[in-house]
DRENDO-1510 file (C-alpha; in Angstrom, 1 decimal, always signed):
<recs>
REC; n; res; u; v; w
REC; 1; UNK; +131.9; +43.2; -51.3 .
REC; 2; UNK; +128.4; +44.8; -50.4 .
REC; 3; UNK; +125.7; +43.9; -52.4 .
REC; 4; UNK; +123.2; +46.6; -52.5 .
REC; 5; UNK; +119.5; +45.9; -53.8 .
REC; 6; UNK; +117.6; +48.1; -55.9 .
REC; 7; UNK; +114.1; +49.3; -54.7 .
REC; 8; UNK; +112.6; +48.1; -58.1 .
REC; 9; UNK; +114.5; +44.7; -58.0 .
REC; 10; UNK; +113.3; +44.3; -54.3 .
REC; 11; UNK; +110.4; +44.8; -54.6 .
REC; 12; UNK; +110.1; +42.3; -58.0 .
REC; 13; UNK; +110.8; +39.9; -55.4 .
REC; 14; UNK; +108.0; +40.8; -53.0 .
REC; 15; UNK; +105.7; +40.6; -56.0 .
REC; 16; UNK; +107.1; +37.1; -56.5 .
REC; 17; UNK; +106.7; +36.2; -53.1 .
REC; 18; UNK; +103.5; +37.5; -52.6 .
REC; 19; UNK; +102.4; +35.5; -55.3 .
REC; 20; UNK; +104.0; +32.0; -54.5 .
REC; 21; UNK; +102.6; +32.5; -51.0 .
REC; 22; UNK; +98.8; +32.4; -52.3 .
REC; 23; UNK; +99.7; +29.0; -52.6 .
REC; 24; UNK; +102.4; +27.7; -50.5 .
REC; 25; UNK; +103.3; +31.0; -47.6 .
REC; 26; UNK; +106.5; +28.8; -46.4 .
REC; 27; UNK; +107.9; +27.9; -49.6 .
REC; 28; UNK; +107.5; +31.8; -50.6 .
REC; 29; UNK; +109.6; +32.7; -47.8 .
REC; 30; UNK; +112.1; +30.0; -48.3 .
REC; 31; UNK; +112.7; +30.7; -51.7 .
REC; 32; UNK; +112.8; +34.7; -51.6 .
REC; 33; UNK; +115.5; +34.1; -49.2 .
REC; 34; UNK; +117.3; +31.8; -51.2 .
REC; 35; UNK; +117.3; +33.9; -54.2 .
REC; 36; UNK; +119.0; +36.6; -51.7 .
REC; 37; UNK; +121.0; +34.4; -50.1 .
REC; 38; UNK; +122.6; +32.7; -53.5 .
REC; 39; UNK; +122.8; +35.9; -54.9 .
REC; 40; UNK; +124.7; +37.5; -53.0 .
REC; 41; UNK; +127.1; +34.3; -52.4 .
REC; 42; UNK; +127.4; +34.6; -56.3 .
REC; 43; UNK; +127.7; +38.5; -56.5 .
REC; 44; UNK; +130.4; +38.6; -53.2 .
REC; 45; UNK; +132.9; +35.6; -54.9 .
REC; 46; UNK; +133.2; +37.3; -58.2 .
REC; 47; UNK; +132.8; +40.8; -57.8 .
REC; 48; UNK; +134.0; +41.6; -61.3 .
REC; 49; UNK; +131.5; +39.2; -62.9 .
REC; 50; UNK; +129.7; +41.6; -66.1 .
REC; 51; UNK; +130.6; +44.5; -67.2 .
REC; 52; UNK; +131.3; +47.9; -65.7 .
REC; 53; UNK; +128.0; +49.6; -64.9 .
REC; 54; UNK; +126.3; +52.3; -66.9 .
REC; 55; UNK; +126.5; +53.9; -62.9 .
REC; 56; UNK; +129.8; +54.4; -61.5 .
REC; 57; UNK; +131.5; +51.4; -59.1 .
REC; 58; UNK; +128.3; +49.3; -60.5 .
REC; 59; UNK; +128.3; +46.6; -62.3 .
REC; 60; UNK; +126.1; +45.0; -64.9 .
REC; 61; UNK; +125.4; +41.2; -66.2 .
REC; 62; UNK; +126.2; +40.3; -69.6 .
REC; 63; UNK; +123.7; +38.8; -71.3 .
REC; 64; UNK; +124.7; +37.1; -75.2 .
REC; 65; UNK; +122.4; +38.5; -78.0 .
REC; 66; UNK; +120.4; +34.5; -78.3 .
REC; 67; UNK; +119.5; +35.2; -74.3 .
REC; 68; UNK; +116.6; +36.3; -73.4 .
REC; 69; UNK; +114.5; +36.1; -69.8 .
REC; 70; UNK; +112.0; +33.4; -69.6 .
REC; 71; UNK; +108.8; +33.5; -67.5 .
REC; 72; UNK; +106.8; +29.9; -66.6 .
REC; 73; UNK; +103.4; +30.4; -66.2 .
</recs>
């Protein structure tokens, strides 16, 4: 299975980086590429994990009602 990024979702992640590498440039890198690397480990194993995408031959996480994303400051 191919895993194809999204231009908003990549570049989310260079915002991300950008901003861990104020502090720490090597550990921005490392972890970026671990988010990429684990994804698409994840994504490439179960390729029917969510449900079918609003896009066709897409698919989309599944998130239960009590979940919601969580930001640490």
């Amino acid at each position: 299975m191919d895993v194809a990024w999204t231009i908003p979702a990549l570049a989310d992640l260079d915002q991300i980086q950008d901003f861990i590498a104020r502090d720490n440039p090597v550990e921005a890198f490392r972890l970026t590429s671990d988010i990429l690397r684990r994804a698409d480990a994840v994504l490439s194993a179960n390729p029917a994990i969510g449900r079918q995408g609003r896009v066709a031959g897409t698919r989309e996480p599944v998130l239960g009602e009590d979940v919601s994303p969580r930001v640490a400051h």
